[in-house]
C-alpha positions as CSV (number, residue, x, y, z in Angstrom):
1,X,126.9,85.7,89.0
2,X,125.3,87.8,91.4
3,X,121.4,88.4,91.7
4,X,120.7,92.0,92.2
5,X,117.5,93.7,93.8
6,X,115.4,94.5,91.7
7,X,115.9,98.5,90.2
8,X,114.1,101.4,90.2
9,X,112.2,101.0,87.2
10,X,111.2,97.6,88.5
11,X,110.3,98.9,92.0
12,X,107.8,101.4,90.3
13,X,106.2,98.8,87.9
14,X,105.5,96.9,91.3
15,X,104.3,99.6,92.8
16,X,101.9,100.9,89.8
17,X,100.5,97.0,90.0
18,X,100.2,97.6,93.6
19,X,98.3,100.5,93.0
20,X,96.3,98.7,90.0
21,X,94.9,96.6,92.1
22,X,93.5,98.5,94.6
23,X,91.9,100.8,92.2
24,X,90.4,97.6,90.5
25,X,88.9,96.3,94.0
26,X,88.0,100.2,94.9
27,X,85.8,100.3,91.6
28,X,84.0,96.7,92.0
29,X,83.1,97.9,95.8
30,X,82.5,101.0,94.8
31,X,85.0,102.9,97.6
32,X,88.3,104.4,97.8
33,X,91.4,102.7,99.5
34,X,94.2,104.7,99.6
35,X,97.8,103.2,98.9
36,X,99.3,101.5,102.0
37,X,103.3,102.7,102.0
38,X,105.2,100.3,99.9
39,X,108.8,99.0,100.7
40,X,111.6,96.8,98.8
41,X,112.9,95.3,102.1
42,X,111.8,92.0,102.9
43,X,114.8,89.3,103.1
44,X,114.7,85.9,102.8
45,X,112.3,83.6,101.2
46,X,108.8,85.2,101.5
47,X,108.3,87.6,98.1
48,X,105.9,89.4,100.1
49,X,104.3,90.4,103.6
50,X,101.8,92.6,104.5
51,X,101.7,94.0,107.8
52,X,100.5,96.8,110.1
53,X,103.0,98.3,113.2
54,X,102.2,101.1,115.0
55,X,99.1,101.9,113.0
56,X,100.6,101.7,109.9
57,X,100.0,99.4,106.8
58,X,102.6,98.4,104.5
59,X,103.1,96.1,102.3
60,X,107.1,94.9,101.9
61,X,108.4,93.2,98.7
62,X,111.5,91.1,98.5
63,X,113.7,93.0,95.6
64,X,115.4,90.0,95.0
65,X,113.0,87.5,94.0
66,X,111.1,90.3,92.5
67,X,114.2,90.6,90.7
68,X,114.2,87.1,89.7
69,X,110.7,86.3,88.6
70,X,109.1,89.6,88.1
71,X,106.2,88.2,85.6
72,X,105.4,85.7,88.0
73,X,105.1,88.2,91.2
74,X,103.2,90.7,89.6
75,X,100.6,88.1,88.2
76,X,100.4,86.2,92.3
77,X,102.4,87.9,94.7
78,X,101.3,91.7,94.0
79,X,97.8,90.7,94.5
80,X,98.1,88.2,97.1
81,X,99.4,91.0,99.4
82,X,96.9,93.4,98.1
83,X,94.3,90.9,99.0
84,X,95.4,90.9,103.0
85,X,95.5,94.8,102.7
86,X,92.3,95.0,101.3
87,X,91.1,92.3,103.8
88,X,92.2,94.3,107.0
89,X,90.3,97.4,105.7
90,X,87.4,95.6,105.0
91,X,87.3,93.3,108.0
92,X,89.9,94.0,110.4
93,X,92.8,91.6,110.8
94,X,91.7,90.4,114.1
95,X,88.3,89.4,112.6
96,X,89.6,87.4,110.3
97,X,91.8,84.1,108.7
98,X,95.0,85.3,107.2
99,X,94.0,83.2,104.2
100,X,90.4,82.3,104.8
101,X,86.9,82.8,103.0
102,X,87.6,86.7,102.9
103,X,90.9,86.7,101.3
104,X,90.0,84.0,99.0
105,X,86.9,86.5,98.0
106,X,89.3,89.1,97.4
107,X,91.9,87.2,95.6
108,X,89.1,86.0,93.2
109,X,87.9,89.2,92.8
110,X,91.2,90.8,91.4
111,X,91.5,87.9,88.9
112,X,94.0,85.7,90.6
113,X,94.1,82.4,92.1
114,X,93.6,81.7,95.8
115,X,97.1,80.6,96.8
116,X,99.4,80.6,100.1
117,X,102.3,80.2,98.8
118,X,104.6,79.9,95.7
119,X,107.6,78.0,94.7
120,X,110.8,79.0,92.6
């Protein structure tokens, strides 16, 4: 049997959780962060990855593990990237550990648990 990328509906329930959670984190700091471009691209094992090239944030989802274990990505993964996106605008990437005191205040803050990386 062949795993296929998550569809369409799928994509947009990840993307309203996305969007969730930067409204939740906009309300508790009391500002507005707009929604970084979202993309169904990342291969291999990572779920997620949040980066910024050329000026641009994004945050890239794997649509096949997504696919696989969509509970468990909305509930660590969506906000675990949100969390380094929210991070940047907050502190500046360059100002900051990828998964240090910041990201662990922002990961609390949105209700999840402060971890790397997850296993399937």
């Amino acid at each position: 049997m062949t795993l296929e990328p998550i569809a369409a509906a799928g994509q947009q329930q990840v993307v309203d959780a996305t969007r969730e959670c930067i409204d939740r984190a906009g309300r508790l700091l009391g500002r507005d962060f707009s929604l970084p471009t979202v993309k169904f691209d990342l291969q291999g094992r990572a779920a997620g990855m949040y980066r910024v090239h050329k000026r641009q944030r994004c945050i890239r989802y794997n649509p096949y593990i997504f696919a696989k274990y969509l509970a468990d990505n909305l509930a660590n993964t969506v906000p675990h990237e949100v969390a380094h996106y929210l991070t940047d605008e907050l502190y500046g990437l360059a100002n900051i550990r990828p998964h240090g005191k910041e990201w662990q205040t922002v990961m609390a803050m949105l209700g999840a648990a402060p971890t790397v990386t997850c296993r399937y």
